[in-house]
C-alpha positions in Angstrom: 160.0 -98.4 -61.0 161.3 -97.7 -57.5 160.3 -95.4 -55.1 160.6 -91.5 -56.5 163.7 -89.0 -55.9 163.1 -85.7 -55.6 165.7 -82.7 -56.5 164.8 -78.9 -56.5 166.6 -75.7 -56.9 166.4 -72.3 -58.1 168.0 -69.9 -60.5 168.2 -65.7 -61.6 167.9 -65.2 -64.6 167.6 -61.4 -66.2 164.5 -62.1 -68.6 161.3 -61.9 -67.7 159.1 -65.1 -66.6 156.8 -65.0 -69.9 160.3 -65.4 -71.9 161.8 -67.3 -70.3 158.8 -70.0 -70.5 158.7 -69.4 -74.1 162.1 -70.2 -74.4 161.4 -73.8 -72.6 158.4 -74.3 -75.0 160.5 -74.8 -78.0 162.5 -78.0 -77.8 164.8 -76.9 -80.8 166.1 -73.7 -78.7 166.7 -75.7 -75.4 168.2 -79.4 -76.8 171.2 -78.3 -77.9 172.2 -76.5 -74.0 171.0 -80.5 -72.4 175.0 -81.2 -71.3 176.3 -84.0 -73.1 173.4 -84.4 -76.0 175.2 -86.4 -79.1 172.2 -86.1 -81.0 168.7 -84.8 -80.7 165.5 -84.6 -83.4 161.9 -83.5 -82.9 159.4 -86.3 -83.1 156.2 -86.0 -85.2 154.1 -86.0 -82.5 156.2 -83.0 -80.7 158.7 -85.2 -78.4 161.9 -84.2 -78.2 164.4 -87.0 -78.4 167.9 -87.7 -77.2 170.9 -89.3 -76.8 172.9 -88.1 -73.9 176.3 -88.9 -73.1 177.1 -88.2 -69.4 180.4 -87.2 -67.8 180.0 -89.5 -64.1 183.0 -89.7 -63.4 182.5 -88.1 -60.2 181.1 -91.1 -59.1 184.3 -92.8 -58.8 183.0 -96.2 -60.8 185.8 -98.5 -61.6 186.1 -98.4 -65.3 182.9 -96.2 -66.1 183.3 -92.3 -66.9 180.6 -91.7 -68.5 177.1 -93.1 -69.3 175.0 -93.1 -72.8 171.2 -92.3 -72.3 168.5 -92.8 -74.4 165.5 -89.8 -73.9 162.6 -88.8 -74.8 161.4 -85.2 -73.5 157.6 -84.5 -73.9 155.9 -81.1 -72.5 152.6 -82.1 -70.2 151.3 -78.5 -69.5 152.7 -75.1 -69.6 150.6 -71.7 -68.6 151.3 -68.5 -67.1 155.2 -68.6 -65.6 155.4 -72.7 -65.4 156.0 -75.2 -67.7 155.6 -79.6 -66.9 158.1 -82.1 -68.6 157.8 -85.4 -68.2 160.8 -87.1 -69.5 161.3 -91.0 -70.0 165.0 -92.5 -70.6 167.2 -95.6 -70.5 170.4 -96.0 -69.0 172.6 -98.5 -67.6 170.2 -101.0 -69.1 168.0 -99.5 -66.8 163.9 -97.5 -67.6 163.9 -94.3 -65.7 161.0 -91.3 -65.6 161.1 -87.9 -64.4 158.6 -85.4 -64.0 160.0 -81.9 -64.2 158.2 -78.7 -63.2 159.9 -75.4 -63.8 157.9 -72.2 -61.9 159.5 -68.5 -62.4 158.5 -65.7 -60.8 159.1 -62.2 -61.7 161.4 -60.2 -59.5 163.1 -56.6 -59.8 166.1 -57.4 -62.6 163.9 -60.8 -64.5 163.0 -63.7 -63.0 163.6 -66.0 -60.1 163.4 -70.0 -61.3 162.7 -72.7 -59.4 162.7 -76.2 -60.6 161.8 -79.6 -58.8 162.4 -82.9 -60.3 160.3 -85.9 -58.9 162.5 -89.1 -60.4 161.5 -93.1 -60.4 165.4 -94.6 -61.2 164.8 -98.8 -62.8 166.3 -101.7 -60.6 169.9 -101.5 -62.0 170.5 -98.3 -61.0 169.1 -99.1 -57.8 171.4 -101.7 -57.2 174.7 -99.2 -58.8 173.5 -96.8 -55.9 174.9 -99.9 -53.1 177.9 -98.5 -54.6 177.9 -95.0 -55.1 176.0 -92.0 -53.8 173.0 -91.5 -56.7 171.4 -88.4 -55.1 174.9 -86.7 -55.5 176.0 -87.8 -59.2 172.1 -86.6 -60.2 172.5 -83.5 -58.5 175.6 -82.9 -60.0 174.0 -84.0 -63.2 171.0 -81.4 -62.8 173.4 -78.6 -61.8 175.2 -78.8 -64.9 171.5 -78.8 -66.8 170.7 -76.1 -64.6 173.7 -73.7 -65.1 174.0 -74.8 -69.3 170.1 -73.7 -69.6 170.5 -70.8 -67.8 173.9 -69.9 -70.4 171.8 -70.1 -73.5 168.9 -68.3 -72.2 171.0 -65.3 -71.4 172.7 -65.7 -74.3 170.2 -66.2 -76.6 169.1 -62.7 -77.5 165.3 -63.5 -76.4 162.8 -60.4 -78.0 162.0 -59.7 -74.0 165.0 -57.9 -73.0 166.2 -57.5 -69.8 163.7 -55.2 -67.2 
């Protein structure tokens, strides 16, 4: 793996923290709002698994507009107002990791969420980002994550309404 990428950013969201971390506990209420998932299932031993398809066309690759991803999502330690994903996938012929840590914080109308992604990309995306800006297409990638999560959480009729 090469040397970690980090990525961060924050959200408002009108539920409070405790419900919105329940809603991130339970792989079968946040898969389907993962942009471009083809196909998910829950492992036996609790891993949420994937197949993304994602639009990067963006990136302004000759020939490729989108990119199929292999993923596996397990949780690594939740408690009061955080939750820890790490999340292992496959691209581009490529082994990438990803350790996602999700923090929210009450505040007067729900919560405030802030996210930071620490990211080890494999050699042949390496070599891709010669061509291409990487940081940006990911961003752009985690934005559309970002703002599709957030979607489903309002919209998903959680038992904490809204303060």
């Amino acid at each position: 793996m090469l040397e970690a990428r980090e990525y961060r950013g924050e959200v408002a969201i009108s539920y409070k923290p405790e419900a919105v971390i329940e809603f991130l506990r339970d792989p079968r209420r946040f898969a389907p709002c993962i942009p471009g998932v083809v196909r998910h299932y829950i492992d036996q031993d609790g891993s949420l698994r994937l197949r993304l398809r994602l639009d990067v066309g963006s990136a302004g690759i000759a020939d490729i507009s989108s990119i199929t991803s292999d993923v596996t999502i397990r949780i690594s330690g939740y408690g009061d107002g955080y939750i820890i994903y790490n999340i292992e996938g496959r691209a581009l012929g490529s082994s990438y990791s990803v350790e996602l840590r999700i923090l929210a914080k009450p505040v007067d109308r729900g919560s405030r969420v802030y996210w930071e992604a620490r990211a080890s990309l494999g050699a042949l995306i390496r070599i891709l980002s010669r061509f291409f800006d990487i940081d940006r297409l990911v961003e752009e990638i985690a934005r559309k994550a970002v703002e599709n999560l957030t979607r489903c959480i309002e919209a998903s009729g959680l038992e904490d309404t809204p303060p």
